[in-house]
C-alpha positions in Angstrom: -6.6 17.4 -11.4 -5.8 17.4 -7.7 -7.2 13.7 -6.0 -8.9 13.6 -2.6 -6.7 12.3 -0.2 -7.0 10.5 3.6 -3.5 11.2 4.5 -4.0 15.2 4.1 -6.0 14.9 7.3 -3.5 13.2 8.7 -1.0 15.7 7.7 -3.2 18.4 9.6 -3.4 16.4 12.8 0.7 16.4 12.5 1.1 20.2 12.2 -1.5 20.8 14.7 0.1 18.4 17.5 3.7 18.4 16.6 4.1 22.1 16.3 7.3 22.0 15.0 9.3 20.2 17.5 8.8 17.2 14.5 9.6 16.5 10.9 7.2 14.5 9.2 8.1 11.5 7.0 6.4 10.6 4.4 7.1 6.9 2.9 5.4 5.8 0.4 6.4 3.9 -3.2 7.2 5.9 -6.5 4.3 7.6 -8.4 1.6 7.4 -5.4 1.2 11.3 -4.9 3.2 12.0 -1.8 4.5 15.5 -3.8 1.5 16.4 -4.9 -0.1 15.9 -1.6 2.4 17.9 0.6 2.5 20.4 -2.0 -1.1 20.9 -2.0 -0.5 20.6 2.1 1.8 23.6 2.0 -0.2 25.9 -0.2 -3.3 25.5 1.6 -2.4 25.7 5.5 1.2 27.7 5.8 2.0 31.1 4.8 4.6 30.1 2.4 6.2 26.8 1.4 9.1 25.3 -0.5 9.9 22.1 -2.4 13.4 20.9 -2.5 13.4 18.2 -5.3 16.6 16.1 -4.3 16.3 13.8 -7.3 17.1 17.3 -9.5 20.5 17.0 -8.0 21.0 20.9 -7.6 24.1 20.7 -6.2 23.8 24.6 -5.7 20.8 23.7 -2.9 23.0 20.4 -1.4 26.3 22.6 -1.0 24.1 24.5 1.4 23.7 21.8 3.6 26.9 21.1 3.2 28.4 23.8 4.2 26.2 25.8 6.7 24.7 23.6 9.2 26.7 25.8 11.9 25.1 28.8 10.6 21.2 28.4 10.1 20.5 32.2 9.3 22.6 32.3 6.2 20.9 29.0 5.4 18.0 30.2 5.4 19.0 33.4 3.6 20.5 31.6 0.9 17.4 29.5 0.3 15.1 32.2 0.4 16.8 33.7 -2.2 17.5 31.2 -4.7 13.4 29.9 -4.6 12.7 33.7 -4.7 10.4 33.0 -1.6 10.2 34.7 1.5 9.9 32.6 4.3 7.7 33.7 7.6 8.8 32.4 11.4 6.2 29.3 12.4 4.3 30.0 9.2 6.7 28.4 6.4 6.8 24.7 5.5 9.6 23.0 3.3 9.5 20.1 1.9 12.3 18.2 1.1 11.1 15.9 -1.6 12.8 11.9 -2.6 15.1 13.1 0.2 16.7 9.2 0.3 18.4 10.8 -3.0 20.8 13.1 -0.9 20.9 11.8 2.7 23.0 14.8 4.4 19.6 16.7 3.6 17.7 13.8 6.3 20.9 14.1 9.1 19.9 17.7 8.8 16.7 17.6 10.5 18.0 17.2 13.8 19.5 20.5 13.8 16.6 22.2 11.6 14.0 21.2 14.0 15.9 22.3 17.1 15.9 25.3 15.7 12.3 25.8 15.2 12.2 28.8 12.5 9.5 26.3 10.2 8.1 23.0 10.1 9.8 20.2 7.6 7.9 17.4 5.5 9.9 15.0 4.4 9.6 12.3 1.5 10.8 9.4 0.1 10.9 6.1 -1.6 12.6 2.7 -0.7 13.8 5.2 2.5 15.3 2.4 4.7 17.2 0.9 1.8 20.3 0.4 3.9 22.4 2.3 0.9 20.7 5.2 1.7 21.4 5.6 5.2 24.6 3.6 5.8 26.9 6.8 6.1 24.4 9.0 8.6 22.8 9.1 11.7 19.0 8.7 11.7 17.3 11.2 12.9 14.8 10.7 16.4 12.8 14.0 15.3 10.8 11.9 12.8 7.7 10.7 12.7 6.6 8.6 10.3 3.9 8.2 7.8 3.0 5.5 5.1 0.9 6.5 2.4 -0.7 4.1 -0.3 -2.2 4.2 -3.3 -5.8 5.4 -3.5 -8.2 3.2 -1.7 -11.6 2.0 -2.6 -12.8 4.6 -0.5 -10.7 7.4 -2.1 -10.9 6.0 -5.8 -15.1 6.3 -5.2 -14.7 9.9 -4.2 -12.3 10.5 -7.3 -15.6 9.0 -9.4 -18.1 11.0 -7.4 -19.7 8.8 -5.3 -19.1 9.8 -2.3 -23.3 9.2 -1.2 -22.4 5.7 -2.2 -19.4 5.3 0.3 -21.6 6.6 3.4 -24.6 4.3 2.0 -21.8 1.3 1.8 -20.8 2.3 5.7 -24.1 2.7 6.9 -25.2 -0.8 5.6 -22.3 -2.2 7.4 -22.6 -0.8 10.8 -25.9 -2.3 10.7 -25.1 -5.7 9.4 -27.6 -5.1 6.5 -27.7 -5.8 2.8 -27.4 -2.9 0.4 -30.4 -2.0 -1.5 -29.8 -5.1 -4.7 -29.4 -2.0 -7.6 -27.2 -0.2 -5.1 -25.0 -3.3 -4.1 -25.0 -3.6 -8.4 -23.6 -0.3 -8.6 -20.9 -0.6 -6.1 -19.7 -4.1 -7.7 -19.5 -2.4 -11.0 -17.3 0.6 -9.2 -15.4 -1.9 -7.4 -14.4 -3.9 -10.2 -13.1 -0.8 -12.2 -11.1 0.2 -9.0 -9.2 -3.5 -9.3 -8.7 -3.0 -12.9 -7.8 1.0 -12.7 -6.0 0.8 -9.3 -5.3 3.0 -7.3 -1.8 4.8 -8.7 -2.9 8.7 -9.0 -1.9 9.2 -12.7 -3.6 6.0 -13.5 -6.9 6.8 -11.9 -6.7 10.8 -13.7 -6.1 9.4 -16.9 -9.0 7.0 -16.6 -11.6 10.2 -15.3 -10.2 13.1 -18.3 -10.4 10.0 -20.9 -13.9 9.4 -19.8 -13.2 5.9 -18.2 -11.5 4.9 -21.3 -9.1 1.7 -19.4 -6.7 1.4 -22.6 -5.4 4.8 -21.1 -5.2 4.1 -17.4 -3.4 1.0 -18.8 -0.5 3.3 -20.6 0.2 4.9 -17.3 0.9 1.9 -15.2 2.7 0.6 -17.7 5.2 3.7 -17.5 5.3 3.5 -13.8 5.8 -0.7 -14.1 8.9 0.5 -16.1 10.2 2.9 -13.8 10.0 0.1 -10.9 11.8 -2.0 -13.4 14.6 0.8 -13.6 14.8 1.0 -10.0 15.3 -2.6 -9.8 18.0 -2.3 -12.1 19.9 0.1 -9.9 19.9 -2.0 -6.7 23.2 -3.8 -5.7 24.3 -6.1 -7.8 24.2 -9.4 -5.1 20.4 -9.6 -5.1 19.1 -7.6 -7.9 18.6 -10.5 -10.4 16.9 -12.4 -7.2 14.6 -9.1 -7.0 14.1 -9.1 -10.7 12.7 -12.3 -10.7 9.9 -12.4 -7.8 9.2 -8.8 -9.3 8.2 -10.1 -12.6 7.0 -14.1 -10.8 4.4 -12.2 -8.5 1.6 -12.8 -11.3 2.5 -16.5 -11.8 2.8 -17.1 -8.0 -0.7 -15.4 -7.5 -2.1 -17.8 -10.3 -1.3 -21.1 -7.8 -4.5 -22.1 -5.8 -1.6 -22.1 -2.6 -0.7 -18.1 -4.2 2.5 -18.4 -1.9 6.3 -18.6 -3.0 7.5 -21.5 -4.3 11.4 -20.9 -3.8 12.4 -23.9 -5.2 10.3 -23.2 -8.4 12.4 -20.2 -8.7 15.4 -22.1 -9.2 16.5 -25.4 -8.2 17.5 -25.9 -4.7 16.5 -22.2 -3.4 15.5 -21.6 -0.1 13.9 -18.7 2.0 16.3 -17.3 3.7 18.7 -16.6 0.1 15.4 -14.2 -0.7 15.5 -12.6 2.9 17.0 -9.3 1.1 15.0 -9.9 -2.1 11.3 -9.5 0.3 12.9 -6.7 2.1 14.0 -4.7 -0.7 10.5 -5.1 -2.5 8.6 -4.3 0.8 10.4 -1.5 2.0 9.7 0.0 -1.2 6.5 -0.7 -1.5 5.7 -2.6 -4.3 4.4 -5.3 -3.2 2.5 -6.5 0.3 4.6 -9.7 1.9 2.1 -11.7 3.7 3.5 -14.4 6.3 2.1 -17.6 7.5 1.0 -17.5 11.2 0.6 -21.0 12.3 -0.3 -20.2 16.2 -2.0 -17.4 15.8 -1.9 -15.9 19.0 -1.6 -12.5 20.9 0.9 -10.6 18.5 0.8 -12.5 15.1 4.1 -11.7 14.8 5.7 -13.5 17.3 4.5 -16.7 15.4 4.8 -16.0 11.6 7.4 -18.1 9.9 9.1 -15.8 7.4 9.6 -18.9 5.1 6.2 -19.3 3.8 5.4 -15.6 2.1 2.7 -14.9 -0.1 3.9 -11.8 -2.3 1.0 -9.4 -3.3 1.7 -6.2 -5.7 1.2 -2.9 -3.6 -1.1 -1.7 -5.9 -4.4 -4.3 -8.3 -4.1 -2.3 -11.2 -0.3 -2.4 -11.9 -1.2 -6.1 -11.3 -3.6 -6.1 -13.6 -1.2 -4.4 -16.2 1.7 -6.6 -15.0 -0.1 -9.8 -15.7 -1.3 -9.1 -19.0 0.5 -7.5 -21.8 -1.3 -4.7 -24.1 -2.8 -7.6 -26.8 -3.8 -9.8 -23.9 -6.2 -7.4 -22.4 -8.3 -6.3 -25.6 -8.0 -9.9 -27.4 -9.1 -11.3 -24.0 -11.4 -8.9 -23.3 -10.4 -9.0 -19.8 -11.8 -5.4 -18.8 -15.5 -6.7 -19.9 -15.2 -10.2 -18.3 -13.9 -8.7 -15.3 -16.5 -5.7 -15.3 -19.6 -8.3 -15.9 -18.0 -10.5 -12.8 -17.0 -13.6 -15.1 -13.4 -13.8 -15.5 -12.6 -17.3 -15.1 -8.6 -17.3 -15.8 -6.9 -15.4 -12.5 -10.3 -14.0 -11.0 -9.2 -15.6 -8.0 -5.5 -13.6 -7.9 -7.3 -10.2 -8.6 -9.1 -10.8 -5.7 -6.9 -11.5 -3.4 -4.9 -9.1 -4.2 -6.9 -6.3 -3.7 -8.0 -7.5 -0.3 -4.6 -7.2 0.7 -4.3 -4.0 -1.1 -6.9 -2.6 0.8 -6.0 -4.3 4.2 -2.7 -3.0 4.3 -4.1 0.5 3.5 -6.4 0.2 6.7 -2.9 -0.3 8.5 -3.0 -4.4 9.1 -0.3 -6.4 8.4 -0.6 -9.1 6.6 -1.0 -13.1 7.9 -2.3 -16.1 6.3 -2.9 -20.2 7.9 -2.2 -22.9 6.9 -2.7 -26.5 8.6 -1.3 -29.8 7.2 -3.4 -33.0 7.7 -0.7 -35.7 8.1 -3.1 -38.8 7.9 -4.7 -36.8 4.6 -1.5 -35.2 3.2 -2.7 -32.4 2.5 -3.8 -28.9 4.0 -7.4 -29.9 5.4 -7.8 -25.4 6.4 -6.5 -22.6 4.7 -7.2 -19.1 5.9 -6.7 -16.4 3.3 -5.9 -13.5 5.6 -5.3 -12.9 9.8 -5.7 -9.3 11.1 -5.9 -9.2 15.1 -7.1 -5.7 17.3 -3.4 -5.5 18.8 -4.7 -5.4 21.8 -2.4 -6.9 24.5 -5.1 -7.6 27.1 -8.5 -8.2 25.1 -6.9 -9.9 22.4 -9.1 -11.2 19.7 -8.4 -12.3 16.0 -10.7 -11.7 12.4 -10.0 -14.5 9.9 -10.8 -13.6 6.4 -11.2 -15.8 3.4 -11.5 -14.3 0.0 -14.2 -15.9 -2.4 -13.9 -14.8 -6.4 -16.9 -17.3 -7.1 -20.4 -17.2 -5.5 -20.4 -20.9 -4.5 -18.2 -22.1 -2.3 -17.3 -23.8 0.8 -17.0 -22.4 4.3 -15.1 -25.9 5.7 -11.8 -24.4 6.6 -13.4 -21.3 8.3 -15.6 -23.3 10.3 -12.9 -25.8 11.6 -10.3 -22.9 12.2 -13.0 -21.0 14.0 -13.6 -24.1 16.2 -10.1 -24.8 16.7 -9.5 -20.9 17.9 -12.8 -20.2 19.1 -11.7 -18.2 22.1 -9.3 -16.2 20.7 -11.9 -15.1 17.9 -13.1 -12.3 17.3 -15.7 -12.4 14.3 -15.2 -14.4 11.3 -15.2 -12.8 7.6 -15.6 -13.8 3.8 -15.5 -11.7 1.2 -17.8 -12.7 -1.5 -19.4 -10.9 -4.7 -22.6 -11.3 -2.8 -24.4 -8.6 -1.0 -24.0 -8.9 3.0 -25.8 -12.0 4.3 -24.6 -13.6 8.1 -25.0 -17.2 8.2 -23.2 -19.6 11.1 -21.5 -16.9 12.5 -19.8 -16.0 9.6 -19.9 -12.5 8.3 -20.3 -12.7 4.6 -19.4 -9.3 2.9 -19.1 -7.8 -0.4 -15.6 -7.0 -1.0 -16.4 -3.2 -1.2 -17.0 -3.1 2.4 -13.1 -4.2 3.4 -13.0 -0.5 3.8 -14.6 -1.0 7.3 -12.4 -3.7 8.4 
């Protein structure tokens, strides 16, 4: 079963504007489809294509590079020949697939592209680990591309419901409420995206089993395993740190606060002894890091203090799986109190996380606020999530606060939109309820993050 995806389009706009004189990267974590995707890509638009698996270690293939990077015909030649496939000048693609497993391959491309014979996809997970390209020179002929797992958007399509997408983006241009069964119907979808996910093997198994959970579940349990495995391969001087926000990420999301505790962790930590620990887990892309911003101004970055980090998984589902073992899930019966909207216990961290899930797949980085009330000690407004325009010279801000519940309170938004009210743009929450505006605050359904 081959899955609709956004980034195919994306991978047109490439070949069509780069012609070429680029290689595409393609960075995205394990088990999200980038293969099957640029495959697919290379059947349907070139002549001919190629995939050079790296992690096969075919050392036949690698000697090639190796050896004749001074003589491109016989390169060619000899590739030709040993994937019995002819290639065809400006008409061939080859893909060089987990190229991070054989790095000469990535130096190559500087030389490949000059030549111009055929266009070059490659891709990769945990790419800028700094093992992986210690010993070579990066190459400038890249462009880069992240991909994600599915979205809400592409997980609807998956399930045929494509009328119900455009319906959910029509509604929200207008600032109107979908029809009540309609807005029933996309809730229900919605909340078997958060427990599905969006990993591609996941979301096929749950479709050919006839939306059977228990067997989307078995699939991101293997692929929690093999993140696991990876883990266990890193360098030895922060892999147990790794190891253990990897498996905290559930417990920390629990917390009301949902950030990093580091001295929970282990008595006396800090931040900066889990600088490589965030960095290893980003880069790879199995979680989201989200930073507090506490002058959130033009470029939220200039202003995010790297020691108060909120740690999403890249993907709900494996949450969902990580958080819960096998028993849990049936005894508990999570996938019906989630389905029916009543899961008391961690509704709140499901949430959340998928918000950022599907921020982050919209291309925003990630920013929450805090502020402490010294006369109250304690935080008097918390903002769940900051994405900005990035524009330099109309620069405006979106605050976002995620509601799991349909009563709450709207105190913190309101004094944070006070507080910044020239620098905002519109103000969001996210709420099981159908679309309603009320004080200036945008209150969506959290199906319609797709159009923020």
């Amino acid at each position: 079963m081959i899955l609709r995806r956004k980034i195919y389009d994306k991978l047109l706009e490439w070949k069509n504007e780069s012609k070429g004189k680029k290689a595409l990267m393609v960075e995205g974590a394990r088990r999200i489809g980038k293969s099957t995707v640029c495959e697919e890509f290379g059947k349907n638009e070139y002549d001919s294509y190629i995939i050079i698996d790296f992690a096969k270690k075919d050392k036949e293939v690698e000697s090639y590079f190796e050896k004749y990077m001074n003589d491109l015909d016989t390169f060619f030649m000899l590739l030709q020949t040993h994937f019995s496939t002819k290639f065809v000048e400006r008409k061939t693609l080859i893909i060089f697939d987990e190229v991070q497993m054989f790095p000469q391959a990535r130096a190559s491309i500087k030389y490949l592209v000059a030549d111009g014979r055929y266009d070059y996809i490659e891709t990769g997970s945990l790419i800028s680990i700094r093992e992986n390209v210690k010993n070579i020179v990066i190459p400038s002929e890249e462009r880069h591309i992240n991909m994600y797992p599915l979205d809400f958007e592409e997980f609807a399509i998956a399930l045929n419901q494509e009328l119900l997408i455009e319906y959910i983006k029509k509604c929200f241009d207008k600032k109107e409420p979908l029809e009540r069964s309609m807005h029933n119907q996309a809730m229900l979808l919605f909340n078997q995206y958060m427990l599905v996910g969006g990993m591609p093997m996941s979301v096929i198994a749950f479709i050919e089993s006839k939306k059977d959970f228990s067997q989307a579940d078995k699939e991101k349990r293997d692929i929690l395993k093999l993140y696991r495995e990876d883990i266990m391969k890193i360098g030895a001087k922060y892999r147990s740190k790794v190891l253990s926000i990897y498996d905290q990420i559930p417990g920390f999301l629990s917390q009301h606060e949902k950030r990093v505790v580091f001295k929970q962790i282990k008595d006396g930590s800090q931040a900066d002894q889990y600088e490589e620990t965030f960095f290893w887990l980003s880069d790879s892309m199995i979680s989201n890091e989200c930073f507090l911003c506490n002058d959130p101004n033009v470029g939220l970055s200039l202003n995010e203090t790297r020691s108060y980090v909120k740690c999403y998984m890249g993907d709900t589902g494996l949450l969902v799986s990580h958080a819960f073992d096998e028993n849990e899930l049936l005894e508990n019966e999570v996938y019906k109190q989630i389905l029916e909207g009543k899961l008391e216990i961690n509704e709140g961290m499901l949430y959340e996380n998928v918000i950022a899930q599907m921020l982050v797949a919209n291309g925003h980085k990630l920013y929450f606020y805090t502020h402490y009330n010294e006369d109250k000690h304690r935080n008097d407004m918390e903002i769940d999530f900051i994405i900005s325009n990035n524009s330099k010279l109309k620069y405006k801000m979106f605050p976002i606060e995620v509601k799991s519940g349909k009563r709450y309170s709207t105190k913190s938004l309101n004094n944070f939109m006070e507080k910044y009210k020239k620098r905002i743009g519109e103000s969001y929450i996210i709420h099981p309820k159908n679309l309603v505006i009320k004080d200036g605050i945008i209150c969506i359904p959290p199906y319609m993050t797709i159009m923020l």
